[in-house]
C-alpha positions in Angstrom: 11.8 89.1 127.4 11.9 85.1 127.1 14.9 83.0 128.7 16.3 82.5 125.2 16.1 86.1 124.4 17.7 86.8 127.6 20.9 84.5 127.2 21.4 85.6 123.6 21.9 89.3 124.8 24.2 88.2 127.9 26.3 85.9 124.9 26.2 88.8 122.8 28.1 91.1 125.5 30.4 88.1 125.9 31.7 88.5 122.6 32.2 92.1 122.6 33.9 92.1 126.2 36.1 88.8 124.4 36.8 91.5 121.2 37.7 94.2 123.5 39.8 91.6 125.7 41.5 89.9 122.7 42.1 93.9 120.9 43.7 95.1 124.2 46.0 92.1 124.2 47.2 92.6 120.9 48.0 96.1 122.3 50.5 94.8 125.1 51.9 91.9 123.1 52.6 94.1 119.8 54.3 96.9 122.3 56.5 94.3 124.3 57.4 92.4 121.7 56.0 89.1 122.0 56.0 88.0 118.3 55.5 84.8 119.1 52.1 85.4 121.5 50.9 87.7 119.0 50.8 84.8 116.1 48.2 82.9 118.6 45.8 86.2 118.1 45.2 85.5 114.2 43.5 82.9 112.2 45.9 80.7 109.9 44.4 82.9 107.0 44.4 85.9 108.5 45.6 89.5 106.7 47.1 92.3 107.9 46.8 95.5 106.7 49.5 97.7 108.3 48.4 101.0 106.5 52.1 101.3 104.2 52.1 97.4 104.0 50.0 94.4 103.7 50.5 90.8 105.1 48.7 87.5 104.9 48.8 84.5 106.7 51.3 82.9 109.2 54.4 83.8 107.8 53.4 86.9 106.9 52.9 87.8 110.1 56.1 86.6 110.9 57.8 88.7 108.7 56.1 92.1 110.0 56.0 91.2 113.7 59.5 90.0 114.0 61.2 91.6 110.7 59.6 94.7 109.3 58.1 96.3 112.4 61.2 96.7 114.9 63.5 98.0 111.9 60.8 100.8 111.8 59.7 101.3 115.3 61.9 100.9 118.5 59.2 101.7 120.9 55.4 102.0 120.9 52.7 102.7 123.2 49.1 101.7 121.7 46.0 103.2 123.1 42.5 101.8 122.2 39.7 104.3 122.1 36.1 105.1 121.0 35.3 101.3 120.4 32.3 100.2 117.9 32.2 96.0 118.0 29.1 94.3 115.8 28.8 90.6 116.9 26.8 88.5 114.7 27.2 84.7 115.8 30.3 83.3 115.4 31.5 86.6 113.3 32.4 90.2 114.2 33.7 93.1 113.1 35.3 96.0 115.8 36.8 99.8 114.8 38.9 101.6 117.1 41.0 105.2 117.4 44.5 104.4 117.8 47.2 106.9 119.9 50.8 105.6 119.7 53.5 107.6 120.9 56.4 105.8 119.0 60.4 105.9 118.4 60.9 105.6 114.8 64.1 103.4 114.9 66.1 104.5 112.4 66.6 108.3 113.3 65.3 107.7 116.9 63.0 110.1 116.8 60.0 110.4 118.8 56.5 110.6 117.0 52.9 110.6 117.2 50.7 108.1 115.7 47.0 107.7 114.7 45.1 105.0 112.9 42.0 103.2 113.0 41.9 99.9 113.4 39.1 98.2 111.4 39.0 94.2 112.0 36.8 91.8 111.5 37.2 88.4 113.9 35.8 85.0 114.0 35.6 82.4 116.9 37.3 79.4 116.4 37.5 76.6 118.9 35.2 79.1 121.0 37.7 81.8 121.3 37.8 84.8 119.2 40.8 85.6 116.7 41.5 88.1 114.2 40.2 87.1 110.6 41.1 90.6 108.8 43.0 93.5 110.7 43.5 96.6 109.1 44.9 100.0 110.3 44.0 103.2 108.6 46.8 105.8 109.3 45.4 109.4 109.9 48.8 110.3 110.5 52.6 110.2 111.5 54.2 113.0 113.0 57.1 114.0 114.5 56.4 114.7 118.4 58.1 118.3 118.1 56.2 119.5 115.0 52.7 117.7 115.8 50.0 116.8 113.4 49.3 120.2 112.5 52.6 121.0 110.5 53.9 117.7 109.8 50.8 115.5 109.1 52.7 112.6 107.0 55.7 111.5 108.0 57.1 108.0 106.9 
């Protein structure tokens, strides 16, 4: 294996620890509620796919982090599993399993969530950013019924 070869694998692992980094932090900004930090995570042209709703740009984010998503959840918990990240230069795409336990505000009832995330990013300024995030919902559930009786729930 040449030098160049070598530093193009170590760059390559960069990236995907930067993905994993930059995906976890979504993660603890979307579940404490820091709107504002969360909006420095997407590209100007970003989308959003929220799985019941879709987004695009700034101020669309705006209006699900700050508007749409605490009038349906009060409380969430993300956690990231089974991780698949594809660098290819400045471009990349990354799938996750999603668990959130969540309060769904309105009744405040407890349920279970899971979704795939399936995003593809881009490094700008040499730090990578959501381009296209979209989560898949598998299900919603209240906790006391669980996925197997209630898989749906909106």
């Amino acid at each position: 294996m040449t030098l160049e070869e070598l530093e193009a694998r170590v760059r390559r692992l960069e990236d995907i620890e930067a993905i994993k980094k930059l995906t976890a932090t979504f993660t603890y900004l979307i579940d404490d509620r820091d709107w504002q930090s969360l909006l420095e995570l997407f590209t100007e042209d970003c989308k959003y796919d929220a799985g019941i709703a879709q987004y695009e740009g700034r101020e669309g984010l705006i209006k699900f982090f700050r508007d749409d998503l605490p009038a349906g959840f009060s409380f969430s918990a993300h956690m990231l599993h089974n991780t698949v990240i594809d660098v290819n230069d400045d471009r990349a795409t990354g799938r996750w399993y999603v668990e959130i336990p969540a309060t769904r505000a309105q009744e405040n009832r407890a349920l279970w969530v899971l979704t795939k995330y399936e995003n593809e990013y881009v490094k700008v300024g040499g730090e990578w950013r959501f381009k296209n995030f979209v989560s898949n919902i598998v299900y919603i559930t209240p906790f006391d019924e669980g996925w197997a009786k209630t898989k749906r729930y909106v």
